[in-house]
C-alpha positions as CSV (number, residue, x, y, z in Angstrom):
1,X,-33.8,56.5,-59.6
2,X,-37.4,56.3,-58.6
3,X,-39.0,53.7,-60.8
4,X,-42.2,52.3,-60.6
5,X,-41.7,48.4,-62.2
6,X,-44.5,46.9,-64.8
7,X,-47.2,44.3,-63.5
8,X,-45.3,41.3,-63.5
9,X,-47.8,39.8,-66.2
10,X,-47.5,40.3,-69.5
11,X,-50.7,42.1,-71.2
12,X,-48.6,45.1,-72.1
13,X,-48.4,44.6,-76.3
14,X,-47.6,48.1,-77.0
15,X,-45.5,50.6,-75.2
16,X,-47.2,53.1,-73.0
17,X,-48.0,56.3,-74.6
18,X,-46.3,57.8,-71.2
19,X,-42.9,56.5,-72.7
20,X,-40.2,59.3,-74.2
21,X,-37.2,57.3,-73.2
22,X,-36.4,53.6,-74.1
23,X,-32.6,52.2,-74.4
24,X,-31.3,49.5,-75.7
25,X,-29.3,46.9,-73.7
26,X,-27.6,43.8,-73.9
27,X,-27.6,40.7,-71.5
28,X,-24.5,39.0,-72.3
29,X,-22.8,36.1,-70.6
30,X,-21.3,33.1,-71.6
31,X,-22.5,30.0,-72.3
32,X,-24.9,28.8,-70.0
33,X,-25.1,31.1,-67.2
34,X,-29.1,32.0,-67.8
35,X,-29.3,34.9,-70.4
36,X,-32.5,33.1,-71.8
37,X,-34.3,32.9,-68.4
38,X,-33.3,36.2,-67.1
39,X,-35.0,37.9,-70.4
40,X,-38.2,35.6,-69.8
41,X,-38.2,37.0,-65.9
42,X,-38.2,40.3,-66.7
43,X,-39.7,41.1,-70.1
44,X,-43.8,42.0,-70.0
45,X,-44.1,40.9,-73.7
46,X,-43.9,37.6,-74.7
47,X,-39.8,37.1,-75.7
48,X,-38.3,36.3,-78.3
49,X,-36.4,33.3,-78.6
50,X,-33.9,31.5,-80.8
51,X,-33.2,28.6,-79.1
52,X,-32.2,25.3,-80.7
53,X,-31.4,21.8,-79.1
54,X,-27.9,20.8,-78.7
55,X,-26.4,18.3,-81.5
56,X,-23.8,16.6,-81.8
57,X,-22.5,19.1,-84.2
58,X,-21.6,20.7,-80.7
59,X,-19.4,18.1,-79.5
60,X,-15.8,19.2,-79.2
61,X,-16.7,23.0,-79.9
62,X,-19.3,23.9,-77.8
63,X,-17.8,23.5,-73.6
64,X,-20.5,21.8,-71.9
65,X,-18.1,20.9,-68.4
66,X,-20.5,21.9,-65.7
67,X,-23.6,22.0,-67.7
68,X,-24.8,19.0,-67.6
69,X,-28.2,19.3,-68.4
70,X,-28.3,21.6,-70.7
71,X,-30.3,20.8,-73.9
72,X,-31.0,23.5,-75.5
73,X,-29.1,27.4,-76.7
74,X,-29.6,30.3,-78.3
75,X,-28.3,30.6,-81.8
76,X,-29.2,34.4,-82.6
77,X,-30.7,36.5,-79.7
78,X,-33.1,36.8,-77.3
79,X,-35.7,39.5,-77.3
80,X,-37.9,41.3,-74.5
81,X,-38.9,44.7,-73.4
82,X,-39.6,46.0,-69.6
83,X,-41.2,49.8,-68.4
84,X,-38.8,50.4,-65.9
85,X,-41.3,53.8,-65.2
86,X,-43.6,55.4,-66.6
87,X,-41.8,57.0,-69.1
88,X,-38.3,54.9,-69.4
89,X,-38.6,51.3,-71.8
90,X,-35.6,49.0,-71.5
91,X,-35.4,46.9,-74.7
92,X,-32.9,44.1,-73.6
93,X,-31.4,41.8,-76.2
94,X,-29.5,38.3,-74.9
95,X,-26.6,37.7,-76.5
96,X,-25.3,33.7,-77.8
97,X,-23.4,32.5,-75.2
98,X,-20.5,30.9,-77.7
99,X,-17.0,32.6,-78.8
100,X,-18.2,31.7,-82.7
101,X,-21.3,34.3,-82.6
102,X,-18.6,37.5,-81.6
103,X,-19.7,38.7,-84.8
104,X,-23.5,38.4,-84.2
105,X,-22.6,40.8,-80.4
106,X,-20.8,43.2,-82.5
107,X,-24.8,43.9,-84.5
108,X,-26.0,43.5,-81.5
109,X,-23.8,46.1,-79.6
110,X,-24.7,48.6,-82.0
111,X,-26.9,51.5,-80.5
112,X,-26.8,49.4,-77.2
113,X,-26.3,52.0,-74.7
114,X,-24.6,49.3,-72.3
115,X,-24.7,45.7,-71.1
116,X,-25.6,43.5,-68.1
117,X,-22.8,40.9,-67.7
118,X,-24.1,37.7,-66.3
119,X,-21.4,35.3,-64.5
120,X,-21.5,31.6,-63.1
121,X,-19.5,31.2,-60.3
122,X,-18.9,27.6,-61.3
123,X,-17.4,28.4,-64.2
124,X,-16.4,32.3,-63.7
125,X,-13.2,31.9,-65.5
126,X,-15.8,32.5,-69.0
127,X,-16.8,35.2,-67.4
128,X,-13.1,36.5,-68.9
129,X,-13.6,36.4,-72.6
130,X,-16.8,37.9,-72.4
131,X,-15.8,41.3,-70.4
132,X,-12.9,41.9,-73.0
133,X,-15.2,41.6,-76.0
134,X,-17.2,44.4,-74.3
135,X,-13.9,46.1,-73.1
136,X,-12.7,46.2,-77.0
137,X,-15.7,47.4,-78.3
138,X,-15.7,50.2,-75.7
139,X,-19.3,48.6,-74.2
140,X,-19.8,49.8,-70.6
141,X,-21.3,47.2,-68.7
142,X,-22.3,45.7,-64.8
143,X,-21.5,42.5,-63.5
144,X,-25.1,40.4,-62.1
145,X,-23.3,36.9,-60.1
146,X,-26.3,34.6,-61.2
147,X,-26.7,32.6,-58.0
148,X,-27.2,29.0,-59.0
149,X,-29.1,26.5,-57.1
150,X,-26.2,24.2,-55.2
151,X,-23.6,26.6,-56.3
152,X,-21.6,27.4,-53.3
153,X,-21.8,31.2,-52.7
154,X,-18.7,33.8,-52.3
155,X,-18.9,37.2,-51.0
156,X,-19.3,39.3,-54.2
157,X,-15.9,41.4,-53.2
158,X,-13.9,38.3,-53.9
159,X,-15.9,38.0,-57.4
160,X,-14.6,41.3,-57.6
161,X,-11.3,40.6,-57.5
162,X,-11.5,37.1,-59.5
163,X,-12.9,39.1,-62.3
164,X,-10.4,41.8,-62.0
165,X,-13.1,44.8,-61.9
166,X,-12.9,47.8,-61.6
167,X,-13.2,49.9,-58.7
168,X,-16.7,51.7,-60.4
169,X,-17.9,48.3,-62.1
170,X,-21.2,47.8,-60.2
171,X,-21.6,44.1,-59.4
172,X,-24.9,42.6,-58.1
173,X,-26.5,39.2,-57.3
174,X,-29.2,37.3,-58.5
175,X,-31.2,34.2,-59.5
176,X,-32.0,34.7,-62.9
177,X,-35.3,32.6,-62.3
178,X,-37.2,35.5,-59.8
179,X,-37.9,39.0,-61.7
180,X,-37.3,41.1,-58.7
181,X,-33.5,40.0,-58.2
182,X,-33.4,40.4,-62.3
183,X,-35.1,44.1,-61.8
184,X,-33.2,45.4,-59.4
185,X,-30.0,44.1,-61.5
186,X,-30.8,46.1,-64.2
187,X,-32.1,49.5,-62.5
188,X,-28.1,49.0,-61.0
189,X,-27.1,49.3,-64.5
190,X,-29.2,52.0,-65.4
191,X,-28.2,54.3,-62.5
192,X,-24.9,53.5,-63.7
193,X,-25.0,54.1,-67.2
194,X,-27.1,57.3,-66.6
195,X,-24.3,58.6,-64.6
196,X,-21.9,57.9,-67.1
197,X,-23.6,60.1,-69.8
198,X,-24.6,62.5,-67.2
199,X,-20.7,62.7,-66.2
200,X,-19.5,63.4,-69.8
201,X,-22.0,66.0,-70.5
């Protein structure tokens, strides 16, 4: 796909008059693993966001091993829009990381055309319960290995096969912090879930 990315900052308020495409998306993950920042990386409006500081309310049902400072999450969604060209908009909507909002990704799912999974390799067995909400709700989605500073790193076939992908389950890395890694994530997915449609037609 030959795309032509956005200025990195955001003056864009409306979408371009060149636009006859846009799909919607879903960054999903679970808790922790850097939905929030990915959307503020990429999107060229200002995001949306829901986030709320951590209570006590959370203790004993919110897992916060590994996470330890962590002060804040999203309680609805987050909200931001890229051009991936001239004439393609990606409207990308992060999902709560926790298993009590399922029923908040199943409104969000709807019309979502697909989803980029994001997974922490320090805590990748998360990663599970995520992938078979999508898998249930027959959501096709790719895999992005957000590369945590001071995480070690593994060669992404054997997060491959501790996630238990597919052989056609595009998996990338990226540091959810820089915008290109976060781009080139989601033009990944795109390809991907263009082929799929293309496939069944």
């Amino acid at each position: 796909m030959g795309s032509v990315l956005s200025r990195p900052e955001r003056a864009v308020d409306y979408v371009p008059e060149t636009v006859t495409r846009s799909v919607k998306l879903l960054v999903a993950g679970n808790f922790g693993v850097g939905k929030t920042t990915f959307v503020s990386s990429v999107s060229e409006i200002k995001p949306l966001r829901t986030e709320e500081t951590i209570t006590e309310a959370s203790v004993g049902i919110d897992d916060m091993v590994g996470l330890p400072g962590k002060v804040n999450t999203t309680v609805a969604m987050d909200f931001g829009r890229i051009t991936l060209n001239p004439q393609l908009a990606l409207y990308l909507f992060g999902t709560p990381g926790q298993q009590r909002f399922v029923p908040l990704w199943e409104e969000l799912a709807r019309g979502a055309l697909g989803a980029l999974v994001l997974v922490d390799t320090r805590r990748i067995e998360k990663a599970d319960e995520v992938l078979s909400v999508l898998e249930e709700r027959g959501v096709p989605y790719s895999v992005a290995v957000n590369r945590f500073e001071g995480a070690q790193s593994y060669p992404l076939d054997e997060i491959r096969d501790a996630l238990d992908l597919t052989a056609d389950t595009p998996l990338t890395a990226l540091d959810a912090r820089h915008r290109g890694t976060c781009l080139q994530s989601l033009i990944t997915l795109v390809e991907f879930l263009f082929h799929r449609v293309e496939t069944r037609r």
